[in-house]
C-alpha positions in Angstrom: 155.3 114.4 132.6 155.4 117.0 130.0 152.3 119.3 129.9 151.1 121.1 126.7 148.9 124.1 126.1 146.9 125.2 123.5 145.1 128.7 122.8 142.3 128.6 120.5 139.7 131.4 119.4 137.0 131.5 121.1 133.6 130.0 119.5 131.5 133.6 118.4 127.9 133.7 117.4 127.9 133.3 113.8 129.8 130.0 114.1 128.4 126.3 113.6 127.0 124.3 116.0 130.6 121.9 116.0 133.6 122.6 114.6 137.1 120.9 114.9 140.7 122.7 114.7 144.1 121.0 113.6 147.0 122.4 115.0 150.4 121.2 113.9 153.1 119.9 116.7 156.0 121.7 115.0 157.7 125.0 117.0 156.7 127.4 118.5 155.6 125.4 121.4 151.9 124.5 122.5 150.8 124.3 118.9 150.0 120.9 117.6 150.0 118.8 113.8 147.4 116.4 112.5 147.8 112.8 113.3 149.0 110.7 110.6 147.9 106.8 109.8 150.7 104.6 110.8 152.3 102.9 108.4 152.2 105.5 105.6 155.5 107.2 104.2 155.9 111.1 104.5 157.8 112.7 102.0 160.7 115.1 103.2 159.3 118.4 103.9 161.3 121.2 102.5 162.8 124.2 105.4 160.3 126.9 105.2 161.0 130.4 107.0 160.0 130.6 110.7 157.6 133.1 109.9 155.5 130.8 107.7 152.9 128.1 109.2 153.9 125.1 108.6 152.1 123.0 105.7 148.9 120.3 107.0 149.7 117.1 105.9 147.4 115.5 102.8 145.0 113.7 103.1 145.3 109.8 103.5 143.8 107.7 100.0 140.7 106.0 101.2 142.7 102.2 100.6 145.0 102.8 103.4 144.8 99.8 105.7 143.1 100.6 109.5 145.5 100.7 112.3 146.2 97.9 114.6 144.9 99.0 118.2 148.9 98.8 119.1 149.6 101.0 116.5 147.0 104.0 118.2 148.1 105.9 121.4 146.2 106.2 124.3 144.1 109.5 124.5 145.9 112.3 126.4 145.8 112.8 130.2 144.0 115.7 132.2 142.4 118.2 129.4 142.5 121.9 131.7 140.5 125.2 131.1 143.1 127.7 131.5 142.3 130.7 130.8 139.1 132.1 128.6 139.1 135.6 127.1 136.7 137.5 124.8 138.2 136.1 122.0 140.2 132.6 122.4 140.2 130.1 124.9 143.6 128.4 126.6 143.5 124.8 127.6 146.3 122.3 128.3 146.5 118.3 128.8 149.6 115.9 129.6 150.4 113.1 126.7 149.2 110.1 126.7 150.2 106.9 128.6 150.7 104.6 125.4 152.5 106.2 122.9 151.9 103.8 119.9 154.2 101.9 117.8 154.8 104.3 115.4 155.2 107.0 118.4 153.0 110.3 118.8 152.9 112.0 115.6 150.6 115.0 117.1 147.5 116.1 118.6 144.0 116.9 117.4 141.6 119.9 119.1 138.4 120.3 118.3 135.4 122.6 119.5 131.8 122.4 119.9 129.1 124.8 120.7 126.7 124.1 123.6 123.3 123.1 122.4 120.6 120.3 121.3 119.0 120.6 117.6 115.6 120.8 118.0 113.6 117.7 117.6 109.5 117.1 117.7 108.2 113.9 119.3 104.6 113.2 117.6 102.2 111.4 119.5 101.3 107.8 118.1 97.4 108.7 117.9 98.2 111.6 116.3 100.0 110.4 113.2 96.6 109.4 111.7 94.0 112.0 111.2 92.7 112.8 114.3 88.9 113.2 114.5 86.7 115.0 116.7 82.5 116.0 116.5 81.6 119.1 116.6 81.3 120.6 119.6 84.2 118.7 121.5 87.3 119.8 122.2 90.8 119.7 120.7 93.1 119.7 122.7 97.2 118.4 121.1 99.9 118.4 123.2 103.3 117.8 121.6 106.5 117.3 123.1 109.6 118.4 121.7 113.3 118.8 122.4 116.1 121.7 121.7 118.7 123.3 123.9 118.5 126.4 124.9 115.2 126.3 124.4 113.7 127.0 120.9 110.9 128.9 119.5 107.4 127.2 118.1 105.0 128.4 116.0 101.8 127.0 114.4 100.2 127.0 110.9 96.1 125.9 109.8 96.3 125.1 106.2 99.6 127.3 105.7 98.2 130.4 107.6 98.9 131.7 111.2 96.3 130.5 113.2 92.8 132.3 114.5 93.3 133.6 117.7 89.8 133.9 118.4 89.5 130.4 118.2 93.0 128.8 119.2 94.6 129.1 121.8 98.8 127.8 121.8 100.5 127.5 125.2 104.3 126.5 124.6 106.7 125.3 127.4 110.4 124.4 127.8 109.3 121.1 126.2 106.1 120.6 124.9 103.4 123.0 122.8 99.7 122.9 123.5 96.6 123.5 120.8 93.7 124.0 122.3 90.2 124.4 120.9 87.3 124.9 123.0 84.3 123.8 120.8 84.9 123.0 117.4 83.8 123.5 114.3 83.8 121.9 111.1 86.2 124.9 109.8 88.7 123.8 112.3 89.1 121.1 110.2 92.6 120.9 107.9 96.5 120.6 108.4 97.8 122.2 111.6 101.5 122.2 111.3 104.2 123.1 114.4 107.7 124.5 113.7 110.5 124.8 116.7 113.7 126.5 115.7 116.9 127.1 117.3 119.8 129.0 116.1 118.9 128.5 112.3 118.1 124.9 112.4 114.2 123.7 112.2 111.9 120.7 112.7 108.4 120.8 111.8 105.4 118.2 112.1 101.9 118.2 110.4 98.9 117.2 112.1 95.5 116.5 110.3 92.2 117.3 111.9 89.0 116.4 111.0 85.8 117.7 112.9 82.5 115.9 111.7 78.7 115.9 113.0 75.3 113.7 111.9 74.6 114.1 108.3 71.7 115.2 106.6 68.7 113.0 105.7 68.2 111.6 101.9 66.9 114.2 99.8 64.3 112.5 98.2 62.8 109.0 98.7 59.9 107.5 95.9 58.1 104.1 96.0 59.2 102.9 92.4 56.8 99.4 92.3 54.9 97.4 94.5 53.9 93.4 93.1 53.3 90.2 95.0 54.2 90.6 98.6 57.0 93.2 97.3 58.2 97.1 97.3 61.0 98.9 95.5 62.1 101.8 96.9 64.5 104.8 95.5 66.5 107.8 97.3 68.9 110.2 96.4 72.0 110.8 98.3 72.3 113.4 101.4 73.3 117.2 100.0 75.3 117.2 103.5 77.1 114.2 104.7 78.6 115.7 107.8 81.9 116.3 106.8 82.8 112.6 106.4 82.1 109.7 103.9 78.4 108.1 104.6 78.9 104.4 106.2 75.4 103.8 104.8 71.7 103.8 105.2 69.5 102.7 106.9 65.6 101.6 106.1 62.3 101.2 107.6 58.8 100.1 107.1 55.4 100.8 108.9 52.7 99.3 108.4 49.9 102.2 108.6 47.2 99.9 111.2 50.0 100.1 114.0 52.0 102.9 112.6 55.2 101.2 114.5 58.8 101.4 112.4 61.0 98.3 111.8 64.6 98.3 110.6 64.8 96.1 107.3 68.2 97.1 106.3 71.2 98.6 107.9 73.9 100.2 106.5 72.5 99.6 103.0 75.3 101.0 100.7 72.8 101.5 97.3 70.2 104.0 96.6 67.4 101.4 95.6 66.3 98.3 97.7 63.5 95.8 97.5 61.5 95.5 100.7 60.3 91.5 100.4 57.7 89.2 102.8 55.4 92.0 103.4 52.4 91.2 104.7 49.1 90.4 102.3 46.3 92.7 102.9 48.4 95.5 104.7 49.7 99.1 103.7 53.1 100.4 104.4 55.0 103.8 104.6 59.0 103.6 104.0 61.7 105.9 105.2 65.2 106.0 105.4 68.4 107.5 107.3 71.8 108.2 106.6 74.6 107.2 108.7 78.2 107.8 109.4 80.8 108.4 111.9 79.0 110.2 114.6 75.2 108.2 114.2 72.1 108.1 111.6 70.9 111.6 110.7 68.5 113.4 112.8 65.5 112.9 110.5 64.4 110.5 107.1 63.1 111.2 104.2 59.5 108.9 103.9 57.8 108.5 101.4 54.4 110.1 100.5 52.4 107.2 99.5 51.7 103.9 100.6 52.4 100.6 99.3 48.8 98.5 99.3 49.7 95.1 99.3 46.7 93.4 97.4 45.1 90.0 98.3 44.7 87.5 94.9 41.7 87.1 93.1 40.2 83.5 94.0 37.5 82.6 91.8 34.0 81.3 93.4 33.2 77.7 93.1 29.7 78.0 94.1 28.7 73.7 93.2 30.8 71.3 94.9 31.4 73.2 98.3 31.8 71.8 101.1 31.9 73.2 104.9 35.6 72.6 105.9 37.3 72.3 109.3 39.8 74.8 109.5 41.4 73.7 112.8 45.0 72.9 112.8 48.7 73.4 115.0 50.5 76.3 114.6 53.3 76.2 112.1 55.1 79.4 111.1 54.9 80.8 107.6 57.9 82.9 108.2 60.6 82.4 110.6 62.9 84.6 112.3 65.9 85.5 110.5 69.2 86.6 111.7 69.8 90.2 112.8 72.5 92.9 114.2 71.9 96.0 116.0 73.9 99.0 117.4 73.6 99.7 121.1 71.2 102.4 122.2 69.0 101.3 119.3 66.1 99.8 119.2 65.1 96.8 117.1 62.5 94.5 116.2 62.6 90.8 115.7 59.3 89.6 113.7 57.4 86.7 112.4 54.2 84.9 111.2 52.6 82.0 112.0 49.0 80.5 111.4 46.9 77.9 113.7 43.6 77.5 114.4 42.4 78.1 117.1 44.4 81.0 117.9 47.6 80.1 119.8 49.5 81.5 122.6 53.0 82.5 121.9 55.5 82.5 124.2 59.3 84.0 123.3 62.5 83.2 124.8 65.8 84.4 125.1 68.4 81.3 125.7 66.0 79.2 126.5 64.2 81.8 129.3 60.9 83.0 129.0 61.2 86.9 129.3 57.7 87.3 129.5 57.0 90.8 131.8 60.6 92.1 131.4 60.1 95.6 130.9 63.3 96.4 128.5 61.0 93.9 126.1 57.5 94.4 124.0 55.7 91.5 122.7 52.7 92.2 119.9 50.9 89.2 118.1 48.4 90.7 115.3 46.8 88.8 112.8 49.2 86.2 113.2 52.4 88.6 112.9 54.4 88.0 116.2 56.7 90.8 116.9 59.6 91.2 119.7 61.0 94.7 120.3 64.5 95.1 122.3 64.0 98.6 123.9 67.6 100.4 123.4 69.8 96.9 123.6 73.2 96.9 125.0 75.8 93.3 124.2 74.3 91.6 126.8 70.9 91.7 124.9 72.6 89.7 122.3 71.9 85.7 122.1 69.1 83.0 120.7 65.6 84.7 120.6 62.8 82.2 119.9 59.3 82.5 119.7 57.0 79.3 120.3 52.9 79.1 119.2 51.0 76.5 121.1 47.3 75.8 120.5 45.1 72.8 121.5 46.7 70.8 119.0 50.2 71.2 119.1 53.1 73.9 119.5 55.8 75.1 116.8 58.7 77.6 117.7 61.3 79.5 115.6 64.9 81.0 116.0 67.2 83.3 115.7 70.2 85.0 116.8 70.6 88.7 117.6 74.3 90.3 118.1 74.2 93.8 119.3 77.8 95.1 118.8 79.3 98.7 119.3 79.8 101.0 116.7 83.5 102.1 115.2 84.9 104.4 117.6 87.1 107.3 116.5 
């Protein structure tokens, strides 16, 4: 068969990454034309001079019907390297099996540099803003792709980076950040480039570094009527770097001077503190919360709420010695709660019988009566329960049942200790 050649220039440095040649298929030999569409009419071409390169066909109009498969030749037959100098490159090839319908009209040579553009592969947990306390470590690793292999660079916040703090190691394929404790400066837009040859990717990545927030700034009892308290706080000057989830509030009453959680993630900066007990005192403080736990101290307040018995008036004719003796019934039941693990909480209750009962409290049904993890008080007819640092298991059904001479009463509730949101 016949074999053609074809010398081409060689591709430099300051060409494109791809590039294709058309070569007509007129004389001198080895040089080749642009293919034509079959099926469309060429107009006579006039003689030119030997010396002058022959004209490139036009361009076909964009409502020329596509080729049969018959009409198409087969592609040519063992493309050679022949020869490569400083400044061209000699290859050859035999034609093509299958000529086509319309017969071989020419050939078609194109080029193309060696090379990959470069490409960045973000990580899926890092396409959200990544958060971190302070303290911890950052460490990103990010894969990308390029051939030869390209250059990387990182920004903070459109800067070049600290060196004191950040440390970059990049490889053939991936780039490392590393930061060994951070801080809430750290925090902002950290942005890698690769490049290669004049062509670019780049990718952003958001950090966030957050710790505990500061306490309330100020906390006042507002009111105190009936067997109620009304409590106000101002906002945290700090919130650790990250939006507040909440607040949380507690009450003591000054005999026992124990704290009980009343509310939890409270999102106003005034509550009502209700069913306190008659005859008692209480102090008040409260926490903030958010991503990374409650604040390290509360603001409490200074005074204390005195919740006052009512006035009964004497009836000094007409009394009569009374028999006070009766089964326990409870004149406020458990109610519903939720705690975090690692937290302690209280579940609490009153009840009134005469003589004085024995209470008894359950978990599913279980007495857990000398279980360390719990701490039972009864006190003036307040029955309290605390769950020493719960974990899920601890949730379920508490109850707590009073049984005198005369009978036995028992109340409910169910407790769900579930994890925090993670970050």
């Amino acid at each position: 068969m016949e074999n053609t050649t074809s010398k081409a220039p060689a591709c430099g440095p300051e060409e494109t990454s791809s590039e294709s040649a058309k070569v007509p298929a007129t004389e001198p030999p080895g040089e080749v034309a642009a293919p034509e569409l079959p099926g469309e009419e060429q107009a006579p071409q006039p003689q030119e001079p030997a010396s002058q390169a022959p004209t490139a066909p036009s361009a076909p109009a964009a409502t020329k019907p596509v080729p049969a498969s018959e009409d198409i030749p087969s592609a040519p037959l063992l493309l050679t390297l022949e020869d490569v100098s400083h400044s061209s490159v000699t290859v050859s090839w035999e034609p093509p099996e299958r000529l086509g319908r319309l017969g071989l009209q020419g050939y078609v040579l194109e080029l193309c540099r060696e090379g990959e553009a470069p490409k960045i592969r973000v990580p899926r947990h890092l396409r959200q803003t990544y958060i971190r306390q302070v303290g911890e470590a950052v460490n990103l690793q990010i894969p990308f792709q390029g051939k030869p292999k390209p250059q990387a660079s990182w920004t903070h916040n459109g800067h070049a980076l600290d060196s004191q703090r950040v440390s970059v190691r990049t490889g053939d394929q991936d780039s490392i950040l590393f930061i060994r404790s951070a801080q809430r400066s750290d925090s902002g837009r950290y942005e890698l480039t690769v490049r290669l040859e004049g062509l670019e990717a780049k990718a952003a990545i958001d950090i966030l570094v957050i710790e505990k927030p500061g306490a309330p700034s100020s906390i006042r009892l507002l009111d105190v009527w009936g067997c109620n308290a009304a409590l106000e706080w101002t906002p945290p000057t700090d919130t650790g770097n990250t939006e507040l989830l909440g607040y949380t509030v507690q009450k003591a009453d000054r005999k026992t001077g124990q704290w009980f959680t009343v509310l939890e993630r409270f999102h106003s900066t005034t509550c009502t503190i209700s069913d306190l007990i008659v005859g008692n005192s209480y102090s008040f403080r409260v926490f903030s919360e958010n991503l990374c736990g409650l604040s390290a101290s509360a603001a409490v307040t200074k005074g204390l709420a005195h919740i006052q018995k009512a006035d009964i008036a004497a009836k000094p004719k007409g009394f009569m010695e009374r028999d006070f003796s009766e089964a326990p019934s409870f004149t406020q039941p458990l109610a519903d709660h939720s705690s975090t693990p690692g937290y302690s909480t209280q579940l609490f209750c009153s009840v009134r019988a005469s003589p004085k009962p024995k209470i008894i409290w359950m978990k599913n049904n279980m007495e857990i009566q000398g279980d360390p993890r719990y701490r039972t008080l009864s006190d003036q007819g307040i029955c309290t329960l605390e769950i020493r640092k719960p974990s899920p298991f601890d949730s379920g059904v508490y109850t707590c049942k009073a049984v005198n001479v005369l009978g036995e009463a028992s109340v409910d509730c169910r407790l769900e200790v579930k994890a925090s949101a993670t970050h």
